[in-house]
C-alpha positions as semicolon CSV with decimal commas, in nm:
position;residue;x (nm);y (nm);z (nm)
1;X;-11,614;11,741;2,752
2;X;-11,857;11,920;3,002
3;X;-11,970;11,773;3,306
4;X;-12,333;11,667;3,157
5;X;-12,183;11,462;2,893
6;X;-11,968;11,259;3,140
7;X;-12,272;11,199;3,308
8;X;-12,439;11,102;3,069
9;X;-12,179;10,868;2,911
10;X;-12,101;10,706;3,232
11;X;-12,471;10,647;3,295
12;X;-12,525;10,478;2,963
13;X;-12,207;10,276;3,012
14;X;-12,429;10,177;3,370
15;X;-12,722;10,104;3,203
16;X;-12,596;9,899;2,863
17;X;-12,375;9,677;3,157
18;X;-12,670;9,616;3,341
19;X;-12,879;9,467;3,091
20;X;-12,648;9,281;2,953
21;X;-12,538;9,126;3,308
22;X;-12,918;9,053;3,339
23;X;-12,970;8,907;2,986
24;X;-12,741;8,646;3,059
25;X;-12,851;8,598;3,417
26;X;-13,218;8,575;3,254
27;X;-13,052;8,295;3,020
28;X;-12,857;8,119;3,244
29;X;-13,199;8,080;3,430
30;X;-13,356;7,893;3,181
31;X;-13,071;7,667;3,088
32;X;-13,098;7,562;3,464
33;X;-13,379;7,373;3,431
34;X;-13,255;7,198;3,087
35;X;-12,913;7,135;3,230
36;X;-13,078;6,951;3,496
37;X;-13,257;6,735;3,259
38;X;-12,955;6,615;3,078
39;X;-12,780;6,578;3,445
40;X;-13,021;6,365;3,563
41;X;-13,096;6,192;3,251
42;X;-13,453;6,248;3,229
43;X;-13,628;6,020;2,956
44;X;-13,862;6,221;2,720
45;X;-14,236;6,059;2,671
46;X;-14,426;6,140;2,374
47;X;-14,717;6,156;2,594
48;X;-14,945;6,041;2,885
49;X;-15,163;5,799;2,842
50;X;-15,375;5,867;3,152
51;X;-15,319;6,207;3,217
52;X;-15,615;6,380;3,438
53;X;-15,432;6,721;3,487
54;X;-15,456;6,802;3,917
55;X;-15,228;7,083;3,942
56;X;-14,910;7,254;3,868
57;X;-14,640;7,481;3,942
58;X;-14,424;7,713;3,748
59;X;-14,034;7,710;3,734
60;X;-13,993;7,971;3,455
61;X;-14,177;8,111;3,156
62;X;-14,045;7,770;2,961
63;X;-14,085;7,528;3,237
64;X;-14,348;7,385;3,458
65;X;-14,445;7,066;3,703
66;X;-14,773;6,954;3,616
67;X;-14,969;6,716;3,869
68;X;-15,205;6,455;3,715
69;X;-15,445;6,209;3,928
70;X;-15,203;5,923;3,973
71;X;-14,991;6,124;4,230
72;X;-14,750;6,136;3,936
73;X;-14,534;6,504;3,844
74;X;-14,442;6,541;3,505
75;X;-14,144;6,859;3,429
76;X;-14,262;6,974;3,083
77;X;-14,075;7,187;2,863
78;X;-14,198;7,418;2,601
79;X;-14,118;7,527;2,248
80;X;-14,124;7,899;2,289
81;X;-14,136;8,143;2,630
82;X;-14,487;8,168;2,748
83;X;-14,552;8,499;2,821
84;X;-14,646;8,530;3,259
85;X;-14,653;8,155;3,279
86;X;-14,443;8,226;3,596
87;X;-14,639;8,467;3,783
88;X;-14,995;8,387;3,660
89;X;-15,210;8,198;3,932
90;X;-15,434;8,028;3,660
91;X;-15,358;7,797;3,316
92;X;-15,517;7,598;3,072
93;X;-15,398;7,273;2,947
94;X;-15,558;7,237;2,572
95;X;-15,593;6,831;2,486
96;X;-15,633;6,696;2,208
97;X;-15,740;6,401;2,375
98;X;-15,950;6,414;2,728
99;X;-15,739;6,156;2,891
100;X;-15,404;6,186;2,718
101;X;-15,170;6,461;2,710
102;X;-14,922;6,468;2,412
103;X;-14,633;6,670;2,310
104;X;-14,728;6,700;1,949
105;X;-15,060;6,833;1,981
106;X;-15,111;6,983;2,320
107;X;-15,072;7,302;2,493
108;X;-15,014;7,562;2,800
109;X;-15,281;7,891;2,810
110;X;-15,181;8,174;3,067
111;X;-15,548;8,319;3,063
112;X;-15,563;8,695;2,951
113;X;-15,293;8,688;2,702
114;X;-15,463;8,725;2,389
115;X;-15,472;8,366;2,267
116;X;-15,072;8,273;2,315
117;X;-15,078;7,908;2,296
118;X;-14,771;7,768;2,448
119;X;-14,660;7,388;2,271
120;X;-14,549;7,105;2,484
121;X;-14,180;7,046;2,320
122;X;-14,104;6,785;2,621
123;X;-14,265;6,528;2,919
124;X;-14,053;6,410;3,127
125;X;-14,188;6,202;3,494
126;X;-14,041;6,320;3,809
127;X;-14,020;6,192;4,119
128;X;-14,097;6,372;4,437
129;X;-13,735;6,391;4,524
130;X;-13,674;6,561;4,157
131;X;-14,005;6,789;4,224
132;X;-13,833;6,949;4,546
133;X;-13,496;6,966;4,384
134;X;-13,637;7,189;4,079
135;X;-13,813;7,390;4,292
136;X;-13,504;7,453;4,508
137;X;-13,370;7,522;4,145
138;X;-13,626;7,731;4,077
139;X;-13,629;7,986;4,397
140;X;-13,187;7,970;4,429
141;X;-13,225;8,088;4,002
142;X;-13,449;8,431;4,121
């Protein structure tokens, strides 16, 4: 073999090993955040009953912390990734009802991308001691 083969072979071999390493590190990152509702035995609601949406804050393209008016923090879950959910600074929460928010019927919009509509799979209330651990979780996982 000549010199520019080797190359190139070794710099595939480089290139196949690092994205593999980071597919799994990219997977490991979102089991984080459902490892640590199992851990901490998180009870899943159906939905909010009151639920007047205040803010939020993303953990990865599958996970957020939503705010609502009651100084509550819900960690929900969704069914499928949701494309820039965790670098957009804007989303849309679609209701089916004003005042409730309901894994069934609801969803997550990341404005701009092309009508992805991102279903709630899971609700699960947080504390504000479980709010600052998943967003420890969340910056140790990057």
């Amino acid at each position: 073999m000549n010199t520019y083969t080797k190359t190139c072979i070794l710099f595939l071999v480089f290139l196949l090993s690092a994205c593999s390493s980071s597919s799994v590190t990219k997977n490991n990152r979102f089991e984080i955040f459902n490892n640590y509702i199992a851990d901490n035995k998180l009870a899943s609601l159906t939905s909010i009953n009151t639920f007047k949406f205040q803010g939020w804050n993303s953990l990865d393209p599958k996970h957020l912390i939503v705010s609502s008016n009651l100084r509550k923090s819900y960690l929900l879950t969704l069914t499928n990734y949701c494309n820039d959910l965790d670098v957009t600074h804007n989303i849309l929460i679609k209701q089916t009802l004003s005042s409730r928010l309901s894994t069934r019927f609801d969803y997550i919009i990341v404005p701009g991308q092309a009508g992805q509509q991102c279903k709630i799979k899971s609700i699960h209330e947080i504390t504000k001691l479980q709010r600052n651990e998943l967003t420890a979780l969340r910056k140790n996982s990057k």
